[in-house]
C-alpha positions in Angstrom: 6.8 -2.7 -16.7 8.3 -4.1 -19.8 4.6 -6.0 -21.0 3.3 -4.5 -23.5 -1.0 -5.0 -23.4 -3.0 -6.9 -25.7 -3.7 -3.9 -27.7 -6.8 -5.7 -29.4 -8.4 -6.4 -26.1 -8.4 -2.7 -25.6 -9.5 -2.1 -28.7 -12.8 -4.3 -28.9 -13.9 -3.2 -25.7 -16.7 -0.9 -26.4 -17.6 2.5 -24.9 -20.1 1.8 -22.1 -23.6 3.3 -22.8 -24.6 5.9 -19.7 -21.7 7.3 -17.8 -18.8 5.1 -18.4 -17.5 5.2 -15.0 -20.6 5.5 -12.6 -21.2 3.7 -9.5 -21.8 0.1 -11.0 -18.5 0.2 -12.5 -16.7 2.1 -10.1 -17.7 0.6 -6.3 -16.2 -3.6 -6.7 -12.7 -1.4 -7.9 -13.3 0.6 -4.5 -14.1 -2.6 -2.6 -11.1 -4.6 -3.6 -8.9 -1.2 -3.0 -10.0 -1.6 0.5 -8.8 -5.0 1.3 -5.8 -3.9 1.9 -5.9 -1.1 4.0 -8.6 -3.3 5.7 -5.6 -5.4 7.1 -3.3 -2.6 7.7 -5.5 -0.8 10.0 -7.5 -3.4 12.0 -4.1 -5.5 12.7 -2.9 -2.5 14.7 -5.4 -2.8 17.6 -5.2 -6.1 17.9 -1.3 -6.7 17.9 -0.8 -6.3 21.7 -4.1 -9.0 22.3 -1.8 -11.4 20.1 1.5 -11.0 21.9 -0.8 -12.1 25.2 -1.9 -15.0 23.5 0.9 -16.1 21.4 3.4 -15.7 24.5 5.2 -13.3 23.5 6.3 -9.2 23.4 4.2 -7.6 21.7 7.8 -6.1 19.4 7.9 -9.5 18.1 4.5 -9.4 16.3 5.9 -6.8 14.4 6.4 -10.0 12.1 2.5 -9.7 11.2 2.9 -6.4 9.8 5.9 -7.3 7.7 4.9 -10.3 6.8 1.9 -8.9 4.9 3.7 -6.0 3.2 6.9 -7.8 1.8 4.4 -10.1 0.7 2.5 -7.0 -1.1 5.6 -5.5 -2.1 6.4 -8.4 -4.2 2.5 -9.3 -5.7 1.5 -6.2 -6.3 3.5 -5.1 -9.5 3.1 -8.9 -10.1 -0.4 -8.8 -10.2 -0.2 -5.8 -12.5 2.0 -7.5 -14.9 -0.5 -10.8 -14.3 -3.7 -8.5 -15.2 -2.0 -7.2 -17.9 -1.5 -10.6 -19.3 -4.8 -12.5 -18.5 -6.9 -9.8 -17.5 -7.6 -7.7 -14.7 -11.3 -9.1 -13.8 -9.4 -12.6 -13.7 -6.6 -11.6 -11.7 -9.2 -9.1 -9.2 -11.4 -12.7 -8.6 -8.3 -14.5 -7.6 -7.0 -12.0 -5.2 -10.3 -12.0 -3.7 -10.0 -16.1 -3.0 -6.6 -16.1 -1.4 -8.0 -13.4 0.8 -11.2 -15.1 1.9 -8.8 -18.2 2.6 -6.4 -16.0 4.4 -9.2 -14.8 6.7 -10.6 -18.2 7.9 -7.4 -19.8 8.5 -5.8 -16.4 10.8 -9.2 -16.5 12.7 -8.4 -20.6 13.5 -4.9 -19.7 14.1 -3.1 -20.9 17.8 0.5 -19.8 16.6 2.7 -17.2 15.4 4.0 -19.0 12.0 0.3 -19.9 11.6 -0.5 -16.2 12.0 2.0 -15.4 9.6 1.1 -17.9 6.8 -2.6 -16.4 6.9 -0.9 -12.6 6.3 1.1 -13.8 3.2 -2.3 -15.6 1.9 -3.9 -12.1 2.6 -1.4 -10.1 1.2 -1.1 -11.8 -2.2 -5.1 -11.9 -2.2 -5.6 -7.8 -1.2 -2.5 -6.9 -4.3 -4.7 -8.1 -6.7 -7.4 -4.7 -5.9 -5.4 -2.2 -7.0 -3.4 -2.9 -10.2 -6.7 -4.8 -11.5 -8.4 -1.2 -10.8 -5.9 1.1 -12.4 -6.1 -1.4 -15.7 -9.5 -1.4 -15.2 -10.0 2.4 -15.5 -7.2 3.0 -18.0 -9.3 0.2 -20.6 -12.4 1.9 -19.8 -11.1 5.6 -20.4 -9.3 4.0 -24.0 -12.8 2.3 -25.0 -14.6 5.6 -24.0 -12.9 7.9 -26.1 -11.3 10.0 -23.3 -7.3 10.2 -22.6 -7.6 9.9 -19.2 -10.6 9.2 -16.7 -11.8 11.6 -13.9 -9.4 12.5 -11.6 -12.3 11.8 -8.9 -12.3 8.1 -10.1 -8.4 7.7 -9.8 -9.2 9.9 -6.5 -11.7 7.3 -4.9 -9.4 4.5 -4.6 -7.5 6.6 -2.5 -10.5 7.8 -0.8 -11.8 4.2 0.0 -8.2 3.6 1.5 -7.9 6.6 3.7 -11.6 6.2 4.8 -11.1 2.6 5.9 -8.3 3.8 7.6 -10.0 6.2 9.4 -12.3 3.9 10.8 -10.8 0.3 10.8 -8.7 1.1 13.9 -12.0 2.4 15.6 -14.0 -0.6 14.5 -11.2 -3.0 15.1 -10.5 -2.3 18.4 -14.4 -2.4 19.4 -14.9 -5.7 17.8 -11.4 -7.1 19.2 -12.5 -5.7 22.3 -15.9 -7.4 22.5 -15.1 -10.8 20.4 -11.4 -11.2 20.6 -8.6 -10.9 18.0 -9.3 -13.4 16.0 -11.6 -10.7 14.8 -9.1 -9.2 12.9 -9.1 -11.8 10.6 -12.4 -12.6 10.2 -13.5 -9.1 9.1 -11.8 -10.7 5.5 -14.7 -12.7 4.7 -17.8 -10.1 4.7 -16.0 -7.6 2.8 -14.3 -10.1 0.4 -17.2 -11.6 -0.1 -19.3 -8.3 -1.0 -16.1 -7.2 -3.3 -16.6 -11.0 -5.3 -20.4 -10.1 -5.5 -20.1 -7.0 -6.8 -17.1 -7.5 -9.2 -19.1 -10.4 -10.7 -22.6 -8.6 -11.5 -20.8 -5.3 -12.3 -17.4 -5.8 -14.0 -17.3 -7.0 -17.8 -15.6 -10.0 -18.9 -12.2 -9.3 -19.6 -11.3 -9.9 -23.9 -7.5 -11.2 -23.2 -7.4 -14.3 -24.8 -5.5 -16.9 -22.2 -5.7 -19.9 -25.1 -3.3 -21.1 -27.5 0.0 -19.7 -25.9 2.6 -22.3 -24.8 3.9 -22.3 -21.2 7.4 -21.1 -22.8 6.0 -17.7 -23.8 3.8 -17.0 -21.0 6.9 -17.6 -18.6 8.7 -15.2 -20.9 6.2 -12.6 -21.0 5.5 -12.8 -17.0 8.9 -12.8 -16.7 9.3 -15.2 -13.6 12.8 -15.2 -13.1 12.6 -11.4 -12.4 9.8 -11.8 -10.0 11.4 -14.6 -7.9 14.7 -12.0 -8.1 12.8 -9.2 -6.8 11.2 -10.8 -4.3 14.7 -12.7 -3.4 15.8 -9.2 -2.6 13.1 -7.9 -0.3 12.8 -10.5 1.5 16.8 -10.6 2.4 16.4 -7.0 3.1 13.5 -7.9 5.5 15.1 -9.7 7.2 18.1 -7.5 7.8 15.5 -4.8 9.0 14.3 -7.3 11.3 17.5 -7.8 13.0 17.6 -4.3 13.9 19.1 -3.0 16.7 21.4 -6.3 16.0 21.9 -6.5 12.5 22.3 -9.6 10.3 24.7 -7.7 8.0 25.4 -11.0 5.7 21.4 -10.9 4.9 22.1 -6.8 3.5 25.0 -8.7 1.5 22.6 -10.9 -0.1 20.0 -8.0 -0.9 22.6 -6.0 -2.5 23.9 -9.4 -4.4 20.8 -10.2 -5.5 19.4 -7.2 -6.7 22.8 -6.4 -8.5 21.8 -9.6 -10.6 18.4 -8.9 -11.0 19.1 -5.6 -12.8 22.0 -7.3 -15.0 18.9 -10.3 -15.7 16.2 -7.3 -16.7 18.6 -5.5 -18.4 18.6 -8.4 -21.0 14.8 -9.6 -20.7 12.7 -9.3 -23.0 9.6 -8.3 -21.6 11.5 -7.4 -18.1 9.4 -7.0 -14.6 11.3 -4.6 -13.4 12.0 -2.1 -16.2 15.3 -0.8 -15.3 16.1 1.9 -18.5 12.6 2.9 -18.0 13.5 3.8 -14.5 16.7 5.4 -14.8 15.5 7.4 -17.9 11.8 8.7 -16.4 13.1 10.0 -13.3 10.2 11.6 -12.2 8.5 8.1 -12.5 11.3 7.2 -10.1 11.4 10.1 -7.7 7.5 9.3 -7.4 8.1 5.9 -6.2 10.6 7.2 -3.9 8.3 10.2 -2.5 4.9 7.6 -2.3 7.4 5.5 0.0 8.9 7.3 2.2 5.6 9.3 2.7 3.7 6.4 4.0 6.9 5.7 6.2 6.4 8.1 8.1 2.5 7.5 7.9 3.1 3.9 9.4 5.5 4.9 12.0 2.5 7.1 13.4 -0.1 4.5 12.8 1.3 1.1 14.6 4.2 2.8 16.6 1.6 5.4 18.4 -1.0 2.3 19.0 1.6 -0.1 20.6 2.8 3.1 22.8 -0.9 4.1 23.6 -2.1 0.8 24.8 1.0 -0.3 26.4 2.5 2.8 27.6 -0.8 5.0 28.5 -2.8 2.1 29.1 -5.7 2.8 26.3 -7.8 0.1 25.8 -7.3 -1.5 21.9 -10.7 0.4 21.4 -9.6 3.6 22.8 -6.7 3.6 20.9 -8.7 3.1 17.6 -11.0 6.0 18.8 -7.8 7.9 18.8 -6.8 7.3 15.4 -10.0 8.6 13.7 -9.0 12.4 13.0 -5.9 10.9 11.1 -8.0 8.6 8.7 -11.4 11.2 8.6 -8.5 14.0 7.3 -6.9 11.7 5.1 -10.1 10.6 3.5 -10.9 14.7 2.8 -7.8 15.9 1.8 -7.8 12.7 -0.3 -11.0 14.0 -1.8 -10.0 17.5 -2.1 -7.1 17.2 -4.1 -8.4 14.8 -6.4 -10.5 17.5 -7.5 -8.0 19.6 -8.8 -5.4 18.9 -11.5 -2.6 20.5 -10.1 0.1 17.9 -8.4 2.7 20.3 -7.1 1.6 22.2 -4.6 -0.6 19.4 -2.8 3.0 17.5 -2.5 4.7 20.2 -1.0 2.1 20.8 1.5 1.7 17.1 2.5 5.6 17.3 2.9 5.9 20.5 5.2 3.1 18.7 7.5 5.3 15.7 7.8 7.9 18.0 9.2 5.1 19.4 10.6 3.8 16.9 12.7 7.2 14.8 13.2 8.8 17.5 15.0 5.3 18.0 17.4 6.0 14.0 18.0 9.5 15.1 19.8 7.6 16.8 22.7 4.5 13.9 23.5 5.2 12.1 26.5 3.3 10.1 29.0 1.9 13.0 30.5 1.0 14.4 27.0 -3.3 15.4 27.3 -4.8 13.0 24.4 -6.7 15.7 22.3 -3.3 16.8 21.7 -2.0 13.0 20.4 -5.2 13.0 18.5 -3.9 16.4 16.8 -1.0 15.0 16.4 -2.1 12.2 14.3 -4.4 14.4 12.3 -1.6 16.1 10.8 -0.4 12.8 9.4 -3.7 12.0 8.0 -3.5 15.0 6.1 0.1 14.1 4.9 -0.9 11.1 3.4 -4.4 11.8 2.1 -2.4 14.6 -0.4 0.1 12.7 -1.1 -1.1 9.4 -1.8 -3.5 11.2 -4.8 -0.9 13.3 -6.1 1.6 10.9 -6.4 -0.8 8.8 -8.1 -1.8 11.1 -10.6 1.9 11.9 -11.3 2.2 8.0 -11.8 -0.7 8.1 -14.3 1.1 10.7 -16.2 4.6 9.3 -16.1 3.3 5.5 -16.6 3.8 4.3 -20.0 -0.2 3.6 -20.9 0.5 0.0 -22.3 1.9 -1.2 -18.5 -0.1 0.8 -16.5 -1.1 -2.3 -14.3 2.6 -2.9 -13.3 3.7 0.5 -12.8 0.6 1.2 -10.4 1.4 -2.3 -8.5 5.4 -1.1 -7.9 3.9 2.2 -6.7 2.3 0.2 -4.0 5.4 -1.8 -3.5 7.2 1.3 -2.5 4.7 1.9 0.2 5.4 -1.6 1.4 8.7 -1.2 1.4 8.0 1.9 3.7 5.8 -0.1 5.4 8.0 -2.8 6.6 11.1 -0.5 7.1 8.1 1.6 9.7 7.7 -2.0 11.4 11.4 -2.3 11.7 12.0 1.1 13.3 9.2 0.3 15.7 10.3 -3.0 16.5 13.6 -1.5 17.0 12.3 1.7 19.7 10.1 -1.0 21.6 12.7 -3.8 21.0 12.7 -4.5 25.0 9.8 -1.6 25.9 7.5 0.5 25.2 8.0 3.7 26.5 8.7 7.5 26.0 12.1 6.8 25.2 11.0 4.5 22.4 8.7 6.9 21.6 11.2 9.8 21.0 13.4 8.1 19.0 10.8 6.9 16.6 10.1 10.7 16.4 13.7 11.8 15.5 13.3 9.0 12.7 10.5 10.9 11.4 12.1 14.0 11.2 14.6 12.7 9.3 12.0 10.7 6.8 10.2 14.3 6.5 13.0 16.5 6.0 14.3 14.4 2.8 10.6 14.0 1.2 10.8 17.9 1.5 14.2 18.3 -0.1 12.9 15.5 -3.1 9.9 17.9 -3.5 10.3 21.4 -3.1 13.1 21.8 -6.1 11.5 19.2 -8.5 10.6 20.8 -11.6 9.0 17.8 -13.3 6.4 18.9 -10.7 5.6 22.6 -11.9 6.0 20.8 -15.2 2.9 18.5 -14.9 1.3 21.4 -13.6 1.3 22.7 -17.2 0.2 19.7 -19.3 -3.7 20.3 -20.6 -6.2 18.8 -18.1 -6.5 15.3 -17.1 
């Protein structure tokens, strides 16, 4: 978050004629946003399909879903930092390739590593969408005059998510169901190719100049060294999480080592990655980060812990279980909506926070014997949790961002819900490590009650919160 934007290429964009950020503008950002939650939610039908084909338990493709988000954890604040430096309709064309690429060779896959491969490729495409979007909007709010868009623009990209998660398990377990789960991967190549359409008739051309500047300074400027430390770290840390319930406590050593010398390396950069004073002085930045990921921890718990137990445990069909899953994206898509209607973050936070608690402590009591209209409840409550607080914490980030490096600080606000993402795969591969059951079940639940008690102790006494509350309207 250290880059500072070509402040001309801001500058010489001009104000858009007609409503700067109608629907021509505004739908190829939605379509990219939705790449990845395309992948997060279709996977999770199709996981136990894969362990029948693969050969093996269906807790070791827990691998797929980690895979992808360590690899999103790392590109997405990199593709921030890359848009920031190129341009973001550059960088949003890219992402789209490796995804298409991604998509065709999962679908062809016959092995786990295979498998794997085609999530990384996926996950470094789908990171693109976001940051691209966010620097998209904040160069198109600069060259319109205003300080800060709509809050229902910043809104829709988390309504596209929540919506595709409210119907991608649905659709992805009727397509797995009827064509296999190869399907899961070849869903990638419609939608990618629609988002590459779109993005090239209704995006302008980006004015970063990418000519004339030696290979020196653009590895300065990028920052490399702090990239490959970052992502160094993660993935040491994955693989300690992996481990789990046997740890590999010499790969936590590593983690720690190497992110003690990537802070000591941005400390002295230049244009550091990972802006480390900018952290440790905007602590509500940093308490945003923390509250986006340990939200959509407990989110992804619920999401891929509850499908593995439905279809293996309760013996739903990968369809069924998709069907289940609707409330919870359907109420995340509306509350989504809702509160990006309003300009108040606070209260929207706290709420999304008392129905984790909420709906973690109903998970204690389900049980095989548990009537599904009551799971389905269940998982509505979650939706609700993360439709508010994905959009509130968002606009906090817009706030808190510094404007020139909005790109990076969106992408390491989606690393934090990685990071959630693939500690939720962990705790899941950990409950089913040798079955699925009730058992497993319940202590996955105590794990959320724990997740949901500290986002509500983060929240509750923050007074950054009621602060933002106060600032004039977005």
């Amino acid at each position: 978050m250290g880059i500072t934007a070509d402040a001309t290429s801001v500058q010489q964009e001009k104000a858009p004629p007609g409503k700067p950020f109608g629907a021509a503008f505004a739908t190829p950002l939605y379509m990219g946003a939705v790449l990845n939650p395309v992948n997060s939610s279709v996977i999770a039908p199709a996981l136990v399909a894969i362990a029948a084909a693969m050969h093996t338990s269906v807790g070791g493709t827990a691998i797929l879903i980690s895979s992808l988000y360590l690899t999103s954890a790392i590109a997405q604040p990199a593709a921030g930092r890359l848009a920031e430096e190129f341009g973001p309709r550059r960088v949003f064309f890219a992402g789209i390739l490796l995804v298409l690429v991604g998509g065709v060779l999962g679908a062809a896959a016959h092995t786990i590593p295979v498998l794997v491969t085609a999530r990384v490729l996926i996950g470094a495409g789908t990171s693109a969408g976001y940051p691209s979007a966010m620097l998209l909007i904040r160069r198109r709010a600069h060259a319109a005059g205003l300080q800060a868009p709509p809050g229902s623009v910043l809104g829709g990209l988390a309504v596209a998510g929540a919506a595709t998660v409210a119907v991608g398990p649905a659709i992805g377990g009727l397509l797995i169901g009827r064509l296999g789960w190869q399907t899961a991967f070849w869903i990638n190549v419609p939608v990618a190719v629609a988002a590459f359409a779109m993005a090239a008739a209704w995006i302008p051309k980006d004015t970063d100049r990418v000519r004339g500047r030696s290979v020196r300074t653009l590895v300065s400027r990028i920052d490399l060294a702090g990239i490959a430390g970052f992502g160094g770290a993660l993935v040491a840390l994955l693989v300690f999480l992996s481990s789990l319930p046997e740890p590999e406590w010499p790969a936590l050593v590593v983690s720690a080592l190497i992110a003690v010398a990537l802070v000591a390396w941005e400390l002295r950069a230049a244009n550091p990655f990972l802006n480390v004073r900018l952290l440790a002085s905007n602590l509500a930045l940093t308490r945003t980060y923390l509250r986006n990921g340990l939200t959509l921890l407990g989110t992804y718990v619920i999401l891929y812990g509850l499908t593995q137990w439905l279809e293996a445990s309760r013996g739903l069909s990968a369809y069924d279980s998709g069907l289940v899953l609707i409330p919870m994206g359907v109420l995340s898509a509306v509350s989504a909506r809702v509160v990006s209607r309003r300009s108040r973050v606070r209260a929207p936070l706290i709420v999304s926070a008392v129905l984790l608690l909420v709906g973690a402590v109903a998970t204690l009591f389900v049980d095989g014997g548990t009537p599904i209209a009551v799971v389905v409840a269940i998982t509505a409550v979650f939706g609700l949790t993360s439709g508010a607080g994905t959009v509130a914490n968002q606009t906090v980030l817009y706030q808190e961002a510094p404007p020139d490096s909005v790109g990076t600080a969106s992408g390491l606000l989606r690393t934090f819900g990685y990071v959630g993402s693939i500690a939720s795969a962990a705790i899941t591969g950990t409950a089913f490590h040798t079955h699925v059951d009730d058992t497993g079940l319940r202590h996955i639940s105590w794990a959320l009650v724990g997740i949901a008690a500290v986002v509500l102790v983060m929240t509750v006494p923050d007074r950054q919160l009621a602060h933002a509350d106060r600032r004039p309207a977005r």
